[in-house]
N, C-alpha and C positions, 0 to 999 in steps of 0.2 A: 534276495530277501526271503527270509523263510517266515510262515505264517504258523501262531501257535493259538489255538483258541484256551483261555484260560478258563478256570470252575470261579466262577466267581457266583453270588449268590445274591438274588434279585430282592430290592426295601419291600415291594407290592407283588403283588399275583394277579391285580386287576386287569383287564382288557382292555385299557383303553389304546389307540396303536401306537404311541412312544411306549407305551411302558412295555405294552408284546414286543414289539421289535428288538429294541434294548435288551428285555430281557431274554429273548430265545435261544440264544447260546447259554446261559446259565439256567433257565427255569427246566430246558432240555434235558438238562445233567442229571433232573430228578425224574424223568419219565417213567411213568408207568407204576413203580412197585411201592416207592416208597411210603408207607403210611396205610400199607392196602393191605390188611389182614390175608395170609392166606396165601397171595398170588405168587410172592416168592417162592414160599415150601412149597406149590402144588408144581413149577417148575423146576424146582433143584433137582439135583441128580441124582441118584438111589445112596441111602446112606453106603452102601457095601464099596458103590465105586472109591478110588483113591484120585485126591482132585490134587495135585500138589501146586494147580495155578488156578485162575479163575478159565483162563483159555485151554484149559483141556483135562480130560478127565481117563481112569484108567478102570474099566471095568472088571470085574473078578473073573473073565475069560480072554482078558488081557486087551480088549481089545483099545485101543485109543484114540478118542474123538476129542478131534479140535474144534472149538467156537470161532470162528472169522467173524471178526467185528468189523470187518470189511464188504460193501458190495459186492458180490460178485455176478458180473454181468458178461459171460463170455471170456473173461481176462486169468481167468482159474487160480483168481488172487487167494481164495482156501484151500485149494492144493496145495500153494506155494506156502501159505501158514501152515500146511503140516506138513510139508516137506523140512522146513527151519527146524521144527520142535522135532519132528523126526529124526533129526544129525545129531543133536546133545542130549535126546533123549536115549538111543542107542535103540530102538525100535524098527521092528521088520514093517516094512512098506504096506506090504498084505494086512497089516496089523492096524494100521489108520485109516481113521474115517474124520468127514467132516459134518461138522453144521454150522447156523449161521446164526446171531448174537441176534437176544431181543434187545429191546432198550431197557434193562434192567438196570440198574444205576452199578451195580459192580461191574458193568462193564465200560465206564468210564475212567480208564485208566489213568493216573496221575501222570503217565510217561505220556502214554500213547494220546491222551486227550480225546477230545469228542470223535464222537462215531462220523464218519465222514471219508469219502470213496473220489479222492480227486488229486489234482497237480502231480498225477504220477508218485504220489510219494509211502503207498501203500507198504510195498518191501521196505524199500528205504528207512522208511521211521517207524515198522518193525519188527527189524530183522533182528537186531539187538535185544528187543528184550524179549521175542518171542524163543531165541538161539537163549538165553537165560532160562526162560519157564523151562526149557525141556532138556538143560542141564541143571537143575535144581531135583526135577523129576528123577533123573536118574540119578544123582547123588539120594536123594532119599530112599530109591528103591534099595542101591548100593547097601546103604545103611543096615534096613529092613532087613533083606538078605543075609548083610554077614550075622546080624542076632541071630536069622534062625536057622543059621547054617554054623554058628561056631566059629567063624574064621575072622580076621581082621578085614574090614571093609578096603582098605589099600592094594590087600593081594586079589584081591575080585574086577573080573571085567565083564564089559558089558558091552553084545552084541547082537541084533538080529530077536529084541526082546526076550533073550536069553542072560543071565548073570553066571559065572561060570568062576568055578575057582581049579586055578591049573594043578594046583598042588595035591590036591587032596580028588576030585573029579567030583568036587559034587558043583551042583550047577541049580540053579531056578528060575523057571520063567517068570514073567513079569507077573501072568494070570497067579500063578504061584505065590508071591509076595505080597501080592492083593490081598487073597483069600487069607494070607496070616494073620494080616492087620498089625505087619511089623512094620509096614512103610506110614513115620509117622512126623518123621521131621520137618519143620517147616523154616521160613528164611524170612528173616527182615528185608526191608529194599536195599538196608549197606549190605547184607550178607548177600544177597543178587548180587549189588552191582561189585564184587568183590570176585565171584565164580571166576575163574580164569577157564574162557572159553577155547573151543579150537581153532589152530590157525591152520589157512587154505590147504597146506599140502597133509593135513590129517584128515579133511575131509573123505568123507565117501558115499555120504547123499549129496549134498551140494555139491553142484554143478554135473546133475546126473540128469537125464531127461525118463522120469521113472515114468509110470503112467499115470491120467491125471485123476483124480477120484471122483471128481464130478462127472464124466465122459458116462459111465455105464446108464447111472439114472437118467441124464437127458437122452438118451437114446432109448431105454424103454420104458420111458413115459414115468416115471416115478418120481423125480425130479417135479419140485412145485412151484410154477409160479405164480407170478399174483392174480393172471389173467384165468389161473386153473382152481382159486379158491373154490370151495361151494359148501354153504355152510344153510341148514336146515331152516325153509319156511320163508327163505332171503327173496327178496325181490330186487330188480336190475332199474338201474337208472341209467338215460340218457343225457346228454347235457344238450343243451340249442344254447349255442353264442352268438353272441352280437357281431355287426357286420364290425365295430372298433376294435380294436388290440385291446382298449385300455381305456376306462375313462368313461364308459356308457352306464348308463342304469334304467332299469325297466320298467316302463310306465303302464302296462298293462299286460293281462294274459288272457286271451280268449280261450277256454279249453274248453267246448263246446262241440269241435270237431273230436279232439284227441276222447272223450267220453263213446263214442261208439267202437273204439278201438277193446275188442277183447281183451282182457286182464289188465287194463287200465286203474293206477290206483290213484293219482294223484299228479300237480305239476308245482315243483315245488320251486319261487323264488330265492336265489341263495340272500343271505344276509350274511355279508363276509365281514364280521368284524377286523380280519388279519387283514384285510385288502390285498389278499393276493388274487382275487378275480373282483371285473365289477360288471352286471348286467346279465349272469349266467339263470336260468331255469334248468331243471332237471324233470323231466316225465318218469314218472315211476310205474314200474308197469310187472304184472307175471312172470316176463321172459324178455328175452332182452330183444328178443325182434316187434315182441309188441312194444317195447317203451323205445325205442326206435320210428314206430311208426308213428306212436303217439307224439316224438318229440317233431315228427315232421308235421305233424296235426296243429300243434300248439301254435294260434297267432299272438304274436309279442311284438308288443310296439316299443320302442328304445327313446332316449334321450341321448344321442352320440357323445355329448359331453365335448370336453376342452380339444378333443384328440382330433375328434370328426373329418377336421380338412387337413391332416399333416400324411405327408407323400414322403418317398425316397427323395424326390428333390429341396424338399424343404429341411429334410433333416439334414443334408450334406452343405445348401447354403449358411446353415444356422451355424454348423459346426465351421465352417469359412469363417463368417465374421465373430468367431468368438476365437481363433485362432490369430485373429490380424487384431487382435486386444493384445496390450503390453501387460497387463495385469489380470488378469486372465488366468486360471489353473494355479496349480502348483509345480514347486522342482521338485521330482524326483531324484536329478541324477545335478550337481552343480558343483561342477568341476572346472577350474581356471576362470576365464574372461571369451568365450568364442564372439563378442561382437567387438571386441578389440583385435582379437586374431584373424577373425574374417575380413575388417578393415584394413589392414595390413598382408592378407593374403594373395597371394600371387595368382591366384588361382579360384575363383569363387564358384561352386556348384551350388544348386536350384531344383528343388523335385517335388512334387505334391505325389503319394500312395493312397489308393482310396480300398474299401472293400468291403461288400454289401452284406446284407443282411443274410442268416446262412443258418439254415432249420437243423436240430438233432436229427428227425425224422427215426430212431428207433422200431425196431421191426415189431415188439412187443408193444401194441398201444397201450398207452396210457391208464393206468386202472386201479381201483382201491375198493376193498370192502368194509361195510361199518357196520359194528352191532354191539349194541348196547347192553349188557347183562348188571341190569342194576345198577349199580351209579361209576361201575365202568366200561370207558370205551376203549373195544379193540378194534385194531385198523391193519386188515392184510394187506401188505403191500411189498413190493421191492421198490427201495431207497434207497439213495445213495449216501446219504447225511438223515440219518435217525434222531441223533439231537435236535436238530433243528423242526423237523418234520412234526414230529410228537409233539411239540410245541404249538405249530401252525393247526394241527388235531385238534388241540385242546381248546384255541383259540376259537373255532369252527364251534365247535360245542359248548364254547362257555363252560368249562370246566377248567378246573386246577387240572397241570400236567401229571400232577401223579398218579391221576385216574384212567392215565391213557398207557393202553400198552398194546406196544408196536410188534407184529409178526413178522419179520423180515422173510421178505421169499427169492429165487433165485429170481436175476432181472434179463428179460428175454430184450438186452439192448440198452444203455444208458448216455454213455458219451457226454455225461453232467446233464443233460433234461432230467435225470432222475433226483437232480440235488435239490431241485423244487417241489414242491408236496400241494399243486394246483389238484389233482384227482383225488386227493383226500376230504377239500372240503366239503364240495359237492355228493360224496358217499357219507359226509358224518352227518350234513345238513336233512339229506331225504331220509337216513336211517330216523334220526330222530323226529322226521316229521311225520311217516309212516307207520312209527313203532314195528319195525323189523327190521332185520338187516338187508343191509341195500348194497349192490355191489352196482359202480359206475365202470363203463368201459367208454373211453372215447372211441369216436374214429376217426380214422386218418385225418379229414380234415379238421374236426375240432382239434388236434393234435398239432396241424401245421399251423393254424391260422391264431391258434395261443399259444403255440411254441415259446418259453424263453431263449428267445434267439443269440448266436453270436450279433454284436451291434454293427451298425454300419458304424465302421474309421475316417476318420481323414486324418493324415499324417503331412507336415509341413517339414523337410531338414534342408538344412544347408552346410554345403561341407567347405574348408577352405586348405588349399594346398600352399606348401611354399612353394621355393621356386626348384629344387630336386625332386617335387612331386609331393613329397610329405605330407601325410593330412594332418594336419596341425589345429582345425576346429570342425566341431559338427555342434550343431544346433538342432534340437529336435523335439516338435511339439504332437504329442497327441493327442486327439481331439473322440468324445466317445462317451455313450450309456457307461455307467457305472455298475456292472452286474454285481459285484459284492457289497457293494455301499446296499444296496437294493435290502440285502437281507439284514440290515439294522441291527447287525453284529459289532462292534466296537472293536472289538478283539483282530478282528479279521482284515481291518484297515490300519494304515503305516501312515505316520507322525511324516510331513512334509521336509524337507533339508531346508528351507526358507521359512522352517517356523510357523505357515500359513495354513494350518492346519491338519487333520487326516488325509491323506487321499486312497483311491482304490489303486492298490499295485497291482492288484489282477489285471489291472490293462494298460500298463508299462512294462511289465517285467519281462526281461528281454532285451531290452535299450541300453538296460545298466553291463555293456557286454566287456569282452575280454579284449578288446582288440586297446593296446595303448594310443589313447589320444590326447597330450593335455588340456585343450581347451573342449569341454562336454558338457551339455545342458540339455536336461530334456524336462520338458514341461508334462505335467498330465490337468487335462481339459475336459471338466464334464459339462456333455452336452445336455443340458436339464429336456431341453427340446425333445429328443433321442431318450431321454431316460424314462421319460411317463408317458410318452406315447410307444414306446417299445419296449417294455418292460425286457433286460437280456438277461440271460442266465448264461453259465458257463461249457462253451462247447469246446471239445475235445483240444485241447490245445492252448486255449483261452487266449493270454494278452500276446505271448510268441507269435501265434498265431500269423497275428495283424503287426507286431512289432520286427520281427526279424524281416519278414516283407519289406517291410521301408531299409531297416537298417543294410543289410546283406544285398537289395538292388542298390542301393546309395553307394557301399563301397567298389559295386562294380565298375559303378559310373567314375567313383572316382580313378578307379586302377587304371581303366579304358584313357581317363583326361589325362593321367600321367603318363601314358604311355607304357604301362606294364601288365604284363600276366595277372589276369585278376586272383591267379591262383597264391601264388608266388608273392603277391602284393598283399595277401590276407597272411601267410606267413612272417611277411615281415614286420607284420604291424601284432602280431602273437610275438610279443620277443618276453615277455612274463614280467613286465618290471613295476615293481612297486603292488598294488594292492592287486594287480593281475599275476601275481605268483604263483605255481601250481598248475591252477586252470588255463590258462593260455598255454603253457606246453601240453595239456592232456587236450586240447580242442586242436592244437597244430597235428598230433600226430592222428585223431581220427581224420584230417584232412588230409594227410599224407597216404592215411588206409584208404580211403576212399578214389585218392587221385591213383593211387595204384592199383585198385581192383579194376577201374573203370579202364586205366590204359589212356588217361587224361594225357596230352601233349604229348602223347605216341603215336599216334593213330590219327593216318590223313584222310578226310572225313568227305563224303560227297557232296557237290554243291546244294546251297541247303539243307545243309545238314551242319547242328553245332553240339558244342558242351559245355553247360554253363555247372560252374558250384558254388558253393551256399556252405557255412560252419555256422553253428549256433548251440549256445550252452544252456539248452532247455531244458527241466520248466522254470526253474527261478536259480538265481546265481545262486542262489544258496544252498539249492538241492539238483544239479547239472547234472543232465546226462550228456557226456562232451559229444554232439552227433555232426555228421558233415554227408554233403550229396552230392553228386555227380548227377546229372542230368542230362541224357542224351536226346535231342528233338531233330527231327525233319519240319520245315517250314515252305507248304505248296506257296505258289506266286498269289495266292486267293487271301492266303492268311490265315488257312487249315496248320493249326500245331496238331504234331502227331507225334507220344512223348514213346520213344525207341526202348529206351531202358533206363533205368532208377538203380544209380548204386547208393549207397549206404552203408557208412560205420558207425560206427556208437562205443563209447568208453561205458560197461558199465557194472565197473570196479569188481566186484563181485557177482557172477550169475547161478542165481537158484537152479531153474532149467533152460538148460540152454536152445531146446526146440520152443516153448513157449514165448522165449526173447524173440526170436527169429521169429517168430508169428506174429508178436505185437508188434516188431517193427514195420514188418513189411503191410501189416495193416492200419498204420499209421502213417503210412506212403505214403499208400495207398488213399486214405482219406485226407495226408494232403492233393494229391494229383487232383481228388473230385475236386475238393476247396478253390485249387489253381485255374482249373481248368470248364468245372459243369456244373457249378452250382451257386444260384443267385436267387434270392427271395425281392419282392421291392413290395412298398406300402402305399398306397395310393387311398383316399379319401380315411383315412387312420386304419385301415385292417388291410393285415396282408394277403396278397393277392393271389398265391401260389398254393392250391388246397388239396393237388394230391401228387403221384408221381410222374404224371403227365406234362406239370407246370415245373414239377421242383426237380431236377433231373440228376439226381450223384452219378457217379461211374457206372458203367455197364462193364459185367463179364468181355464181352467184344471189344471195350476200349482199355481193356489192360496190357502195356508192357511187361520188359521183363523187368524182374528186381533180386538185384544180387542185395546181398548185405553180408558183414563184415562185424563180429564180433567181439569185443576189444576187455577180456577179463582179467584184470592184473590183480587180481587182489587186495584193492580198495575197498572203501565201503561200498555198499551196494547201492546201486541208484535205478529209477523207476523209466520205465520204455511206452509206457503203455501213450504217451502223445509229445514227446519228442523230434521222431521221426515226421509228426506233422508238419512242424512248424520250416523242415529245412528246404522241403521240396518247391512249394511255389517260388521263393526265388531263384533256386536253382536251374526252374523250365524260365521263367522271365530272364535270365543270364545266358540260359543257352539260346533263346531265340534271337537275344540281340547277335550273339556267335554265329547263328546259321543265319543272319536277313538282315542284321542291321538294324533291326525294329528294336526299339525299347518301351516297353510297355509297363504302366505304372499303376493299373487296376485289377482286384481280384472280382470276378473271375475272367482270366485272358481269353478276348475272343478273336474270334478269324477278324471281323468286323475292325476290332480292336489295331492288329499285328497288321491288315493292310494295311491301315491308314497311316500306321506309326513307318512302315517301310517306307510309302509316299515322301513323309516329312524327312 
């Protein structure tokens, strides 16, 4: 199911929180410019440049810079925007640059849709009309050219930002055609979508590993991010949270101490009408170690609110019996009769998946500046989702969103925590309380302990075999926060198959998988419990994440009860038939890349020692990157896992650069392995309890294996890497430990603790 946010346009502009919510995907769309004398033109680009798209422009010394309307946070998803427009524009590499898209309203593509950096689907959805803007470009320069060169535009080619005509030797560079002001033709969206583009074997940037454009400036320091703003006369905010996640408000502020704190200006209560914080103060201060000291000065007395007494334990009970409710959620996935088939089943399987609470944790904390120049507000920041964000700004300040305009900066770390705009209100609130601008930095722990976290799951399936083994039903309810319902987008949530309303597919998707089974039901269950005392947001992987975990350990178990290769057992249940056309053969053969990179059912393995694997058509069937894993573990007699090597393949149809693929996957192993294996947040009296890196612990450099990967480019469309690779691994080391010990373990994150005890039983 692929997700499309539409432009739709909001009855009211009012604040009240239905009508913000509702409306933040459409009020977003107008961000910033529109209606604002002036702010456009002082932004546009020099008349002289030649602009033949809104995503890139050609300067009179030819140089050409792309707008990425995309995050980029490490992922060098704007190199890869101008590497696309650099293949149909016919431009030298040396010759492109990038920047990074405000929230201007023409950057709100009618194709491309709102500004938004997630589900892996960056390339993906727009490689197409980005590969269009930069053949448009050069047909126009083309054009240009033969006017003022005399020749017919058909005998002219174009290479290396050079236009050259063989017949005659005259030639012009691109700076060339600029300066004429020949290049002037412009395109409908039919005359776009009509360009007949190039196909794979004419390429000669794509699929080149050029080098990346952003690498020189974050290496000497010129590269900006948010946390490097610094804007004249600014004063720095701190924020003090409450000891709740969610749900407290502030009954008092002593700031009595925080007044003998040098450059001490103020401690400001937020008034979050967006309710995306509740209970926050901010100390505003000179320098940011004074408003630091001050925010530690500040005595604040709370009302814990509804949240106060909810635990890890109560939120996983709650989500139990709301799982053992027959009416309960919605279907997702309602396919056949499985409580007819499991009644009849030869064979009945039984499994509970659970998996804890799990921090972004971003190396760049969290940060935004705000300043007010008259009746608009600008807000530095790196986001991942600008639409929405602007909106949340506006909110914050009581202001229409058109007065708000967003700086986008490079983001040192996102992983979805950036798709939330929590740093922004607390910077717009103290700017306008102070009259200057105010730049908030958290710290680690305000960072962890408000993190929008991935949610805690619980996963209930039941699978039914005949009697040849056959899985013939799978049942499957999951149970969870609802992080996209959360941002009160309409657009963003999917119409139930039982008619029973919206639900969030962001935390089923995955379930709906490739393997043929006729009898399939999966229910999706929000835990209200879980939803407002844990507000989630989306972490790198999102519903796969927690969905292929149950799905992919389930089919183990069932391979295991029939008596087959669990490998061999996943291919034969990939036979394509019926609405798994396609996809089931392009997921069967990354598993076959995979069992053969690794040396699966070749290689006679030392005691304790196993191989488990894992296929999954991440991030959403409708936008699949076909990936599969090999997982190689050692299992001590203690119940120490220790993961040997991490193979991996990936179909993914089309590859931009092929070193950059190879990077995002192995670092979405990579953060599957922490996810599988070292990383657990828990809640205890409503706030979580894990507030730096001592409590919250990812991977260490010292506990990393090897990782081969395996790159599968056939010339498909292009599909998105950047959290795929996550979702495949933790089953995969769960498959292989039952391979090396016997142990079958059914919680994220797997511990020794865990793997002994499972050996035991």
């Amino acid at each position: 199911m692929n997700q499309h946010v539409k432009n739709v346009t909001p009855e009211t502009s009012d604040l009240s929180r239905r009508s913000f919510l509702v409306g933040t995907a459409a009020t977003g769309l107008v961000l910033g410019y529109a209606g604002v004398p002036g702010i456009g033109e002082a932004l546009a680009a020099a008349p002289a440049n030649f602009e033949p798209s809104v995503w890139y422009a050609i300067s009179p010394d030819g140089l050409v810079t792309v707008t990425c309307g995309k995050a980029d946070m490490g992922q060098h998803i704007a190199s890869t925007m101008a590497q696309i427009v650099c293949e149909e524009l016919g431009a030298k590499w040396s010759d492109m640059r990038v920047n990074l898209a405000s929230n201007d309203p023409k950057f709100n593509d009618p194709v491309l849709g709102a500004q938004i950096t997630g589900g892996s689907w960056s390339t993906m959805m727009n490689f197409d009309a980005m590969s269009r803007a930069g053949a448009a470009g050069r047909m126009a320069l083309t054009d240009g050219a033969a006017a003022a060169m005399g020749v017919p535009a058909g005998e002219l080619a174009v290479r290396d930002s050079m236009i050259v005509h063989a017949k005659s030797k005259k030639q012009m560079s691109f700076a060339d055609v600029v300066k004429s002001g020949k290049a002037t033709k412009t395109f409908t969206p039919d005359e776009l979508k009509a360009i007949k583009l190039k196909t794979p074997d004419q390429y000669t940037m794509i699929g080149v590993s050029v080098p990346q454009i952003d690498i020189p400036s974050k290496t000497n320091g010129t590269a900006k991010y948010g946390i490097d703003v610094m804007i004249p006369g600014m004063a720095y905010g701190a924020v003090v949270t409450p000891p709740v996640r969610y749900g407290a408000t502030v009954k008092s502020v002593d700031d009595s101490d925080a007044k003998k704190v040098p450059g001490f200006i103020k401690a400001v209560t937020l008034d979050d009408k967006t309710q995306t914080t509740t209970g926050w103060v901010v100390a505003v201060a000179n320098t940011y170690a004074n408003a630091k000291k001050a925010a530690s000065a500040l005595k604040v007395s709370y009302d814990g609110g509804p949240n106060a007494k909810v635990s890890s334990e109560s939120l996983l009970d709650e989500a139990k019996r709301l799982q053992k409710l027959d009416d309960s959620g919605q279907f997702f996935v309602k396919d056949g009769d499985p409580a007819a088939a499991l009644g009849t089943a030869a064979k009945v399987l039984e499994a509970e998946y659970t998996t804890s609470i799990n921090i972004h944790a971003p190396m760049e904390p969290m940060n935004a500046t705000a300043e007010f120049k008259g009746d608009i507000l600008h807000i530095y920041s790196g986001n991942q989702f600008a639409t929405r964000s602007g909106a949340i700004a506006a909110g914050a300040a009581g202001i229409d969103p058109k007065f708000v305009v967003m700086h986008q900066m490079w983001l040192g770390g996102g992983f979805g925590r950036r798709l939330d705009a929590d740093m922004m209100v607390p910077a717009v609130q103290a700017a306008k309380a102070v009259g200057k601008p105010v730049k908030v930095i958290y710290t680690r722990e305000n960072d962890m302990t408000m993190d929008f976290s991935r949610p805690l799951t619980y996963q209930k399936v039941k699978a039914g075999l005949d009697g040849d083994g056959k899985l013939t039903a799978l049942s499957h309810d999951v149970v969870s926060a609802w992080p996209t319902q959360r941002w009160g987008i309409p657009d963003f949530l999917s119409p139930s198959v039982d008619k029973k309303g919206p639900l969030d597919a962001f935390t089923v998707n995955g379930s709906d998988f490739f393997y043929t089974v006729p009898n399939h039901h999966v229910r999706a269950i929000k835990n209200e419990m879980a939803h407002n005392a844990t507000p989630s947001g989306q972490l790198r992987s999102v519903a796969p994440g927690w969905t292929f975990w149950a799905v992919e350990s389930m089919i183990d178990e069932v391979a295991i009860a029939a008596g087959k290769d669990p490998a061999q057992y996943r291919i034969s249940l990939l036979d394509g038939a019926g609405k798994n056309e396609g996809g089931a053969q392009r997921l069967r053969n990354t598993l076959l890349a995979a069992m053969g990179l690794a040396g699966y059912g070749t290689k006679k393995l030392p005691k304790g020692e196993g191989m488990g694997v894992a296929c999954v058509s991440s991030q959403e069937r409708a936008t699949a990157s076909w990936t599969a894993c090999v997982a190689h573990v050692a299992v001590a007699p203690s119940g120490e896992v220790t993961v040997k090597k991490l193979t991996v393949a990936t179909d993914v149809g089309t590859q931009v650069h092929p070193d950059n693929i190879r990077a995002q996957v192995e670092g979405a192993a990579l953060w599957g392995l922490s996810l599988a294996l070292y990383e657990k947040a828990t809640l205890k009296d409503g706030g979580i309890e894990q507030t730096n890196f001592d409590g919250y612990t990812p991977l260490r450099m010292s506990q990393m294996p090897e990782v081969a990967v395996a790159v599968i480019a056939n010339g498909e469309k292009a599909t998105g890497v950047g959290e795929p690779a996550v979702t495949v691994v933790a089953p995969a080391i769960g498959n292989a430990i039952f391979n090396a010990s016997g142990a079958r373990v059914r919680g994220l994150p797997i511990t020794a603790e865990a793997v002994k005890g499972a050996m035991k039983a």
